[in-house]
C-alpha positions, -999 to +999 in steps of 0.1 A: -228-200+511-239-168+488-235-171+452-205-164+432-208-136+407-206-145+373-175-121+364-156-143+386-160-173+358-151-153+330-117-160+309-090-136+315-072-129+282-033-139+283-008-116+277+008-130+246+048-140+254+056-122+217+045-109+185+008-124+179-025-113+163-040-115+199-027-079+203-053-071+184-083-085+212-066-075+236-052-035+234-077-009+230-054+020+227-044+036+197-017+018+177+010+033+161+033+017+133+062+010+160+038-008+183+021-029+153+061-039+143+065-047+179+033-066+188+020-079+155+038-105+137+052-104+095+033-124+075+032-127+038-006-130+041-029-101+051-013-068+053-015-053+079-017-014+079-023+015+105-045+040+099-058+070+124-047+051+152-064+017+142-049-014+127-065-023+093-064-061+081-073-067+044-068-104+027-046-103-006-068-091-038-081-114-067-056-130-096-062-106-119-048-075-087-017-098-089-005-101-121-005-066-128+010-059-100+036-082-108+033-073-146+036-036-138+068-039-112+083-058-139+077-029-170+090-001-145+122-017-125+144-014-155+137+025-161+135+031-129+172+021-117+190+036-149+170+067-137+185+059-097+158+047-080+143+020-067+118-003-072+093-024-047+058-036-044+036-041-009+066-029+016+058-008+046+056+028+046+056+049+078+039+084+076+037+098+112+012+076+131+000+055+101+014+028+085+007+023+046+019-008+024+011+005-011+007-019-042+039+002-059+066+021-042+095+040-056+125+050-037+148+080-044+171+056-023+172+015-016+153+002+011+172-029+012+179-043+047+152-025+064+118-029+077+100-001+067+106+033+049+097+067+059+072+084+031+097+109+030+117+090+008+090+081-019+090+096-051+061+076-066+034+058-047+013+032-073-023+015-061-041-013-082-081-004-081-095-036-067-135-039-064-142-036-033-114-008-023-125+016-047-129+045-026-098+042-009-080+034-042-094+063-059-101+091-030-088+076+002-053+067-003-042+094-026-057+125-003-031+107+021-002+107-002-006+142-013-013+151+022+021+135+031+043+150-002+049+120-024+054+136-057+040+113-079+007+088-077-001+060-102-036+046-103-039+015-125-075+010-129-088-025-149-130-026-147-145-048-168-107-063-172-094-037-192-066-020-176-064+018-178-036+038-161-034+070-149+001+091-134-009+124-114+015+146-102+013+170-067+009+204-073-001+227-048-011+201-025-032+184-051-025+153-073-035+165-108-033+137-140+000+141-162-007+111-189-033+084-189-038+056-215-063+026-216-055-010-231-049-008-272-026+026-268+003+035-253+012+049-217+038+073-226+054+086-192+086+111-193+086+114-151+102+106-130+112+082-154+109+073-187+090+045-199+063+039-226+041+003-230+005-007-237-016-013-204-030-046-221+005-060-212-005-056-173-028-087-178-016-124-179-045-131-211 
């Protein structure tokens, strides 16, 4: 009896029955943000992002990423819907083929009851530096934005635990710095709202 080849006795992966993270082992084709809402399942978790055709996985940042995340959402909801817009944090963005979930997003309009939003929409994108994201923080994520025509980016920096933010607006195709201010002063911004506090409020201390 001749031998049996050894690809014969190799597992065959299983198509998964419904939304699972085996998608991820088993497609090799370019994913899109309606095939990661169809294949991949929510979680409150990891996000889970597209980018340039491939899914990107990233684990929830440190405590300090948090609270000022939940700090600054807090500081900027009130403005921001006496102003008419609104106001979320970590919600899915669709821009063409990728799929962002930024730490801040303002709406010109409210998101509420869906699962995504198109960047169209955005009026101010916000990102929290975290340590080992600093070049898409800083370079990757905003070249993106601009690229896609959000009109405003907020960069809320915090090295060495003192919290420094920054708002930029686009002009020609550019983000360029409107008002900045580092823990001790105050953050004074006029739009697309209006809203003034000291950055040493972003940390739970």
């Amino acid at each position: 009896m001749g031998a049996i080849p050894i690809e014969e006795f190799e597992p065959i992966a299983e198509t998964p029955a419904g939304p699972s993270f085996q998608w991820l082992g088993i497609r090799d084709e370019p994913w899109t943000p309606q095939l990661a809402f169809e294949l991949l399942p929510e979680t409150n978790g990891p996000r889970v992002e597209v980018f340039r055709g491939s899914v990107v996985v990233s684990p929830h940042a440190g405590v300090d990423h948090q609270s000022i995340e939940f700090n600054l959402a807090s500081l900027l909801k009130p403005p921001a819907r006496r102003a008419g817009c609104f106001l979320y944090h970590e919600i899915n963005v669709v821009s063409g083929d990728d799929l962002f979930i930024p730490d801040l997003v303002i709406l010109r309009e409210s998101g509420a009851g869906r699962t995504s939003v198109a960047i169209e929409t955005v009026m101010l994108l916000g990102e929290i530096v975290s340590a080992g994201n600093r070049r898409k923080d800083v370079i990757d994520r905003p070249k993106e934005y601009a690229a896609a025509g959000v009109p405003f980016f907020l960069r809320v920096d915090f090295r060495n635990r003192v919290p420094a933010i920054t708002l930029f607006a686009l002009e020609d195709g550019e983000y360029q710095p409107l008002v900045a201010a580092a823990a001790g002063t105050m953050f004074v911004m006029k739009e697309p709202f209006a809203v003034e506090f000291d950055p040493a409020e972003l940390l739970d201390e």
